[in-house]
N, C-alpha and C positions, 0 to 999 in steps of 0.2 A: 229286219230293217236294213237296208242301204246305206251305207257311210262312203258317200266319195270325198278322200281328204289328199292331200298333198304334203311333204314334209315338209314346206316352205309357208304352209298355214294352219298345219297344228300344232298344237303347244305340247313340247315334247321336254324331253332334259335329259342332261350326258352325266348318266354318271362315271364318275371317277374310280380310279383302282385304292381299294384302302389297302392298311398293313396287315398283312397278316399274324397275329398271334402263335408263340412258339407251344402254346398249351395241347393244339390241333386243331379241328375245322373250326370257321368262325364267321361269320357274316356281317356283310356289310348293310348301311343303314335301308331300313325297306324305302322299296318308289314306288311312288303310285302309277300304275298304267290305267288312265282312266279312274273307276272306282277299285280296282283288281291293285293289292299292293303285291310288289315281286320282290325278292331281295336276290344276291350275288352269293353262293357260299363258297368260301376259299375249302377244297378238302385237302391238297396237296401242294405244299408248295419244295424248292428249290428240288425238284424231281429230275434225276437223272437216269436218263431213258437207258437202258440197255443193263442195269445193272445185275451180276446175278447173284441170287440167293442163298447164301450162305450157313446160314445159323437154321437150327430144325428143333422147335420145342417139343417133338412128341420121341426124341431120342436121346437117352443119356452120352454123356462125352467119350465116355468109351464105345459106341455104337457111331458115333460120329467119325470118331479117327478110324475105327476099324474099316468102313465104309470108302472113307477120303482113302487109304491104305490102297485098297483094291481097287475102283474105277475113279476116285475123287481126281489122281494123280493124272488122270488120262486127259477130262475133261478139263480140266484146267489148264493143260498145256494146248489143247485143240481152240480155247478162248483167247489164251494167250495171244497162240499163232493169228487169230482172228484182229484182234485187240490191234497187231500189229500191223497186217494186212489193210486195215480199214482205218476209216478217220470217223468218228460220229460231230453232229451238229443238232442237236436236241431228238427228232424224232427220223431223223434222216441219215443214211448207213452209205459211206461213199469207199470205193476204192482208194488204198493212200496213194495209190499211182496215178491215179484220174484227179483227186484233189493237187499233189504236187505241179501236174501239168498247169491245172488252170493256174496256180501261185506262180509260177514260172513263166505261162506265157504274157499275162492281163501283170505281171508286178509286182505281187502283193504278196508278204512274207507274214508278218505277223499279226494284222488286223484281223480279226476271226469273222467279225462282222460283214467285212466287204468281200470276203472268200466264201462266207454262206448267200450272198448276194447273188454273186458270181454263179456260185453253186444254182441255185435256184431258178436261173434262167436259162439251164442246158437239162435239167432233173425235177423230176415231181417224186413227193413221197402222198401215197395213196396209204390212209389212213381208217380203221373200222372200229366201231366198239360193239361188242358182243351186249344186247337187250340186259336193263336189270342191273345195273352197273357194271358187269362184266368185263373180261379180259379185254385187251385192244392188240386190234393188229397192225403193224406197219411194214410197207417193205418198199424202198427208193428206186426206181427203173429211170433210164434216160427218155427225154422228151421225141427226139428221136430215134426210132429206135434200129436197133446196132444187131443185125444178125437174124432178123427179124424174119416171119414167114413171107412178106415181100421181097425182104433183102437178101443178104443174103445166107448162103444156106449153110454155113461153118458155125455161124453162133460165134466166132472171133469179135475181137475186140472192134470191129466195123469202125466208122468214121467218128463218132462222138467218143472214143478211146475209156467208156465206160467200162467196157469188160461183157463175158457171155453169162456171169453170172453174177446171185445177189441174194439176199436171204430175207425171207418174212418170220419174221420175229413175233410171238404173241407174248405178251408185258399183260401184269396187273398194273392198276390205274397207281402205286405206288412207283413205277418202273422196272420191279425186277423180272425178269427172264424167268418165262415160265417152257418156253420151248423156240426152237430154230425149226425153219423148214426151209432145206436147202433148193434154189430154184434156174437150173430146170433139175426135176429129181430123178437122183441116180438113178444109170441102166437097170443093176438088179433092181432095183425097188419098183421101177414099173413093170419088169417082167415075175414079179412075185403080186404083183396088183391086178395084171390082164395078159393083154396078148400078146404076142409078140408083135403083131402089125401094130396096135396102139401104141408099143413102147418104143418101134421107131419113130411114129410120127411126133413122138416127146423130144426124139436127139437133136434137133435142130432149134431149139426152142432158146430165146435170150430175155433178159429182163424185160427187154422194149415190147416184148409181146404181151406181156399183162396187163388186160383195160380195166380191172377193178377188183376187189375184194370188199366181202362182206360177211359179218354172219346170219345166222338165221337163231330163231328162238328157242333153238334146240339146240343152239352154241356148239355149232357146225358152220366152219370157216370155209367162204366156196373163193376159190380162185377163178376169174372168167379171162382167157385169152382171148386174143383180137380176132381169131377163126374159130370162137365159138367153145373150143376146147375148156371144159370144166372140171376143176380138180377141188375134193372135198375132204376138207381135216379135223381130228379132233383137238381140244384145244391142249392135248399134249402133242400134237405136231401130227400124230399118224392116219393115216391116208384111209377114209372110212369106206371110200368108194373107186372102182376103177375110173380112170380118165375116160371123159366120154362127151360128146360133142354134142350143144344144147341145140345146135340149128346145123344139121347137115346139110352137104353141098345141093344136094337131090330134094333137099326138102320145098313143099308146096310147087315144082315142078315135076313135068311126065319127062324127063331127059335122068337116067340114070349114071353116075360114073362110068368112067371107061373103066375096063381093067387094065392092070399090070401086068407086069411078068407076070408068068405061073398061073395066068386065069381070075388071079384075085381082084376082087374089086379092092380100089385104092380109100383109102380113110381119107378122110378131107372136108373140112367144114366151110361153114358160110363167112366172108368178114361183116366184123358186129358193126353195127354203127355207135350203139348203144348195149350196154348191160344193166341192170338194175338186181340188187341184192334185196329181197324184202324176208317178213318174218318165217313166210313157209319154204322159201326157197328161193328162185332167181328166175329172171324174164329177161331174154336177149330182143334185139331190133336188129335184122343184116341191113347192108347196103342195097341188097334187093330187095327190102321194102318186108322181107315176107320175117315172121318172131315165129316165138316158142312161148311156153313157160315150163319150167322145171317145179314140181314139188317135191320136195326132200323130206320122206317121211321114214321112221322107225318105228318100233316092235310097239311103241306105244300106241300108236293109231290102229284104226277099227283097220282090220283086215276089207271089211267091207266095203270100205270108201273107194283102195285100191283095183274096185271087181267094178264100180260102174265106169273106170276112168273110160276115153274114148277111143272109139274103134282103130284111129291113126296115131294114137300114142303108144310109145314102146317103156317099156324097164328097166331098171339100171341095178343091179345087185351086184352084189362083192364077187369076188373070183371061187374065193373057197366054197361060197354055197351055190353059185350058180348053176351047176349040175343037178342041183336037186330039183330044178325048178324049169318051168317048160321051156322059158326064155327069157336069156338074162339081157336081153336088147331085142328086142322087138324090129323087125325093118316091116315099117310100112308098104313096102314098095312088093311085100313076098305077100299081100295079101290074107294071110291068118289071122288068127284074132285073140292076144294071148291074153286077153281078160276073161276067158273063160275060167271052170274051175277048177283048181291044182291044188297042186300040195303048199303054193306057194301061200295062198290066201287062207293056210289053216297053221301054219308058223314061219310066220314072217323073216326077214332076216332081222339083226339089229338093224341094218339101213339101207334103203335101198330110195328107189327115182322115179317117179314117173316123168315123163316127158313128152309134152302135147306138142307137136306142130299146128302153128296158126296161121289161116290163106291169106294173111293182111296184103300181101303181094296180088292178088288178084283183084281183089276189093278199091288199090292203087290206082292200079291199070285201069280199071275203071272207069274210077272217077275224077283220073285226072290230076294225081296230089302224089304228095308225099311224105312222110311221118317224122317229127321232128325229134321229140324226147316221148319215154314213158314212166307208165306210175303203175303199182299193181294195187290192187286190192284185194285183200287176205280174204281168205273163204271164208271166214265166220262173222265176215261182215257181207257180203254179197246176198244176192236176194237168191241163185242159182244154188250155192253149197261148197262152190269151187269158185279160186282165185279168175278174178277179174283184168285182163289187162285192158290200159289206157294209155292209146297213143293220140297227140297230138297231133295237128293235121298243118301243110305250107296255108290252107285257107284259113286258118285261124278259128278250127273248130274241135271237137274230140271225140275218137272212135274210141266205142267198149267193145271189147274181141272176151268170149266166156270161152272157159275152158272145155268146152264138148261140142266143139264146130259141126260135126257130124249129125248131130240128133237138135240141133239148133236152126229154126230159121233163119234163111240169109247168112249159113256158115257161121252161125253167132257172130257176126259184127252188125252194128247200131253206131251210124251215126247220130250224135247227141243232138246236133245243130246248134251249139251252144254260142253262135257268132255274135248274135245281139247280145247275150246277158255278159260276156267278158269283153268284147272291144266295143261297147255302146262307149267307151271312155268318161261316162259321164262329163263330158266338156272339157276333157284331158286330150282327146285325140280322136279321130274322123275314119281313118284306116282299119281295117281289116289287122291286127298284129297277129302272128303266131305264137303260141305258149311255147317256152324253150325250155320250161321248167317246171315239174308236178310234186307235190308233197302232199301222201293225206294223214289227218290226222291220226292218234293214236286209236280213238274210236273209230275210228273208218266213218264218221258222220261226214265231213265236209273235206275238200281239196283246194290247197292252194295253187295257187297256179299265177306264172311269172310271164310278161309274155316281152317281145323282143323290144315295146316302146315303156319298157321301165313301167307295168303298170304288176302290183301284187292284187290279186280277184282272189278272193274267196267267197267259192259257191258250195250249196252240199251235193253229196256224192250222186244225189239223183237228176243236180243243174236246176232243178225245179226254184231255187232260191237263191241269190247273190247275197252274203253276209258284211261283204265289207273291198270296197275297190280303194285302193291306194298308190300314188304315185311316187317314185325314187327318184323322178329323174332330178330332181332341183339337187337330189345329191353324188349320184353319178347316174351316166346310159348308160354304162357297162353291166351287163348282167352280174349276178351275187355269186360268187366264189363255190357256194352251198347254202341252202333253205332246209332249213330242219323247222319241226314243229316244237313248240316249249309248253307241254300238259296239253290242254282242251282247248286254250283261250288265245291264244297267242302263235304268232309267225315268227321263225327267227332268221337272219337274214346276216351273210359275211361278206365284206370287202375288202379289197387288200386296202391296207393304208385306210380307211375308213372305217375299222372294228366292227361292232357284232348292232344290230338297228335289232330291236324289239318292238313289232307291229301287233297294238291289243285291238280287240273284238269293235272298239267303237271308234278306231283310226288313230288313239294314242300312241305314241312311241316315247321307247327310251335307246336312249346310242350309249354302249360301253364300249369305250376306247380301246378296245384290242390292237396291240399292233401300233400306237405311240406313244407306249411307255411299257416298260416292266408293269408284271401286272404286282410286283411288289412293292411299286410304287417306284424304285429306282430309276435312273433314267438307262443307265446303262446295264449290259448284260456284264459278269463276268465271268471266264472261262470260254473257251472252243469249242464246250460240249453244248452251248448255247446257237443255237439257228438262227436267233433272230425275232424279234418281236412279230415278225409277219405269220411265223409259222401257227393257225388258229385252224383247228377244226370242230365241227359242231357233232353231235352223237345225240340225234332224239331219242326221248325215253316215254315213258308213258305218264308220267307227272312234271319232267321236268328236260331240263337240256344240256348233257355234259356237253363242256368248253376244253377242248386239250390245245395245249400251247408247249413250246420250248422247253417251261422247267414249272406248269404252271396244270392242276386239273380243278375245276372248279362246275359248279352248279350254277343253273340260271332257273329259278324255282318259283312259280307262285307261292305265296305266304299262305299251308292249308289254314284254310276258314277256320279250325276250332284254334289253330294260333293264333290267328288275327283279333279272332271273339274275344281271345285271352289278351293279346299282351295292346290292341288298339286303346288307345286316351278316350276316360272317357265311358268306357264300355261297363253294361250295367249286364252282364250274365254270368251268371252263378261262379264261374272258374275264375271270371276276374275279380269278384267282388273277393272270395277266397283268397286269392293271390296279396289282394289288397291287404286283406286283414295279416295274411302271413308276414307279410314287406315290414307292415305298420308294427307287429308285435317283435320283428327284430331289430327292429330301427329302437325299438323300446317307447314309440307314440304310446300317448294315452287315447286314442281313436283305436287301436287294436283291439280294445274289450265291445266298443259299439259295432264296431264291421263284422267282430264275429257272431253279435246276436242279431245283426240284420240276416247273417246266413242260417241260424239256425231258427229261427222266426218260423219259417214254414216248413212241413213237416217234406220229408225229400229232397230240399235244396241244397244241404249239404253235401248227400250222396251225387249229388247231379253235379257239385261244381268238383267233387274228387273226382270223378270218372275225367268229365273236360282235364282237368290239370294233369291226368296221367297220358289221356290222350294226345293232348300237345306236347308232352314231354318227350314222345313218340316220337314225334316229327321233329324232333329239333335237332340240331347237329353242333353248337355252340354249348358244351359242357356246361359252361357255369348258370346259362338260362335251364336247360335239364333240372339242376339241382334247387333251383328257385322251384321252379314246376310242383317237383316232387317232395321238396321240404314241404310246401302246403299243405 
């Protein structure tokens, strides 16, 4: 069905931030989205990002000091010096010499709030959560950037007086420090990782070059630089793969590198326009129009998957095993064909890459257009077996590019034509808009898609259906911060100063005030370690939608159905009627003796409402409901 709505004619409702309880996770009162109730669940609060981990339950106290004794004393003085050097602001890591300037030039000595303000308008901190509630990654680069492979080539502290260097940090959703990766990484570490040609093309490298980080579902953190350069860590910081460049300079054209000195051809990638981190791996977009996609597989996948990749794709393996194997990089351009069969395809490394080149660049040229944002879609959702890229188009339409351009008609791109089912505006707007913004669901069923006149279109993955068009603009034209998906059913949607919009399946919404108020309800932050109530990022999940803020990690969660069955007014199935009877016999009613022989009345009903009350007890995250549940 088709819902075109507006937020200035559906009936929506804001909810409010509650208190958090010092017991642990707790939730606030459920909202109805439509007939779909959601609730907010607080799982952390007054969170202090950076902190490290101290105390080890799985060692006695003498095994502890013995430990601290030997390297404790080391690392702790290298935090220190760190501690010292740097200034924090909830999830954002600043030089204290780049923080003093701005307090010294703009005035402002002691107000932490107008200095993270300040802050915030020369820096962005690029934010990831690892699938499954997972570690999170953060690391603060300047907006312009300072030493950059444009600028220039010292990596010095260039014009934004941020500095060449900055670190990404991977934190549990508690805050503590689970690992540093120093960025850009040290000389020896790139020449123990590759080659020496790749590990100079790393010396010049400064914060301002990183356009995004993400994980993948194998909780492998990829770094993507602004020339394509991709670097891959595990989540104690160590480097799984050599640096290696998702969209080279030569790729989808017949024009080769010059060489260098010495005969050697020069390393040197494409600049991205875009990057995209998804669950198998990572998809680039250059400014020449032309992508890749990267799949980032290990020892766990079928070796055989690896043997149909495509004739123009190359391979990315570690250094230490690369020699055993026919070719740890593939160059298209030499003609061979390393998917043949080796030794490689009969023991894998732990990790290695494949990497498609895709002609979207010719397919351009064309027909005339140009590619705005993309979205991937995971292989086990595609109808081919292999990841799907999706680029939006300047005409306001969206090309699918498959990963085997070679053995595909028309180079596997299809355009969808999808111009009438997402800018029809249904009486919202007349124009042609282009999408600037794709999210597909956790099932790979349907895509959201945002396009430049504030309209949110969800259609499914095959376009064949429009699910639901909704309008923002009555609440800003400015496009949303980040869209993440919240479970199956729902859009989730950030703006600065205008918190977190929750868009359900029949044009409901709900608005949570992110970003004007503490979310503990205070109005004010206290401390320096605080950013700022603006700071809100979204982390889709696969039922639900972590929320990270300043000092704040919380859930945005449909209510599962056997909870709802359970704790909805009212409800006459088996677990609630249970429940009732349990409530009623410690309350000490004299109605506890009849509600239990309505449940015991039929032969199975009993068994049927224990199962629901352990299963809902499952889902719940509010200890004291758990033990209701399970006292039944």
């Amino acid at each position: 069905a088709l819902n075109t709505v507006s937020m200035s004619h559906t009936t929506g409702s804001t909810v409010e931030p509650s208190s958090i309880m010092a017991g642990g996770p707790s939730e606030s009162p459920w909202q109805d989205l439509g007939d779909l109730p959601y609730r907010r669940v607080h799982l952390y609060s007054n969170v202090s990002w950076g902190c490290t981990i101290t105390n080890n339950n799985h060692k006695d106290k003498s095994q502890q000091q013995q430990q601290q004794s030997q390297s404790g004393q080391s690392s702790q003085q290298t935090n220190r010096e760190e501690e010292m050097n740097e200034e924090r602001f909830g999830l954002s890591w600043y030089p204290k010499s780049y923080v003093d300037a701005i307090r010294s030039h703009q005035n402002v000595s002691g107000d932490a709030s107008e200095v993270a303000r300040l802050l915030s308008t020369t820096t962005t901190t690029l934010v990831a959560g690892c699938p499954n509630g997972g570690p999170i990654a953060a690391v603060t680069i300047p907006l312009l950037s300072s030493g950059s492979i444009s600028g220039s080539a010292g990596g010095g502290m260039g014009s934004s007086g941020f500095g060449s260097k900055t670190t990404i940090r991977i934190m549990n959703n508690a805050g503590s420090i689970l690992a540093k990766i120093p960025f850009p990484p040290p000389k020896q570490e790139l020449l123990d990782l590759s080659t020496t040609s790749t590990a100079t093309v790393m010396q010049h490298r400064g914060p301002g070059d990183i356009l995004t980080i993400g994980f993948t579902s194998r909780c492998v953190l990829v770094v993507v630089l602004r020339d394509s350069l991709t670097l891959c860590y595990d989540l104690s910081g160590k480097s799984v793969l050599p640096p290696f460049f998702a969209l080279k300079f030569n790729s989808g054209s017949h024009h080769t590198p010059s060489p260098s000195r010495g005969g050697k051809v020069k390393l040197s990638g494409t600049e991205l326009l875009e990057a995209r981190v998804y669950e198998g791996g990572v998809a680039v977009l250059g400014v020449d129009m032309n992508s890749a996609i990267v799949e980032l597989l290990d020892e766990h996948d079928d070796p055989a998957y690896a043997d149909g990749m495509d004739i123009s794709s190359r391979r990315i393996v570690p250094k230490s095993t690369s020699s055993s194997y026919s070719s740890s990089d593939h160059d298209p351009t030499r003609g061979d064909n390393s998917s043949s069969a080796s030794p490689f395809f009969l023991t894998p490394p732990p990790h290695y890459a494949i990497v498609t080149p895709l002609p979207t660049a010719m397919f351009a040229r064309s027909k005339h257009l140009s590619f705005g944002c993309i979205a991937v879609l995971p292989r086990q959702y595609s109808p081919s077996g292999r990841p799907e890229l999706f680029l939006s188009t300047s005409d306001g339409s969206v090309v699918v590019a498959e990963a085997n351009p070679s053995t595909s008609p028309n180079n596997g791109l299809t355009d969808v034509d999808c111009r009438s089912r997402i800018n029809d505006g249904g009486g919202m707007g007349s124009s042609s808009a282009p999408i600037i913004s794709m999210a597909f669901a956790p099932n790979g069923r349907f895509l959201a898609c945002f396009t430049s006149n504030s309209i949110l279109t969800v259609v499914s993955t095959t376009f064949e259906s429009k699910v639901l068009e909704f309008s923002t603009s009555s609440g800003s034209s400015s496009p949303p911060r980040s869209m993440a998906w919240c479970g199956e059913d729902s859009v989730v949607l950030h703006w600065k100063n205008l918190g977190v919009l929750l868009v359900g399946p029949y044009g409901d919404w709900l608005r949570f005030p992110y970003g004007e108020e503490d979310e503990m309800g205070a109005a004010a932050v206290v401390g320096s370690r605080v950013h700022g109530d603006s700071e809100v990022y979204l982390v889709q999940e696969m039922d639900c939608c972590r929320v990270l803020t300043s000092n704040v990690v919380e859930l945005l969660q449909r209510v599962p159905p056997g909870t709802a069955d359970l704790l909805r007014i009212g409800s006459i199935e088996p677990g609630a009627l249970l429940l009732d009877a349990s409530d009623a016999f410690d309350s000490g009613s004299s109605n506890a003796d009849e509600a239990a022989r309505s449940i015991t009345a039929r032969e199975g009903l009993l068994s049927e409402a224990i199962l629901d009350c352990v299963a809902a007890a499952v889902g719940e995250f509010d200890v004291r409901v758990q033990k209701r549940m399970l006292r039944a």
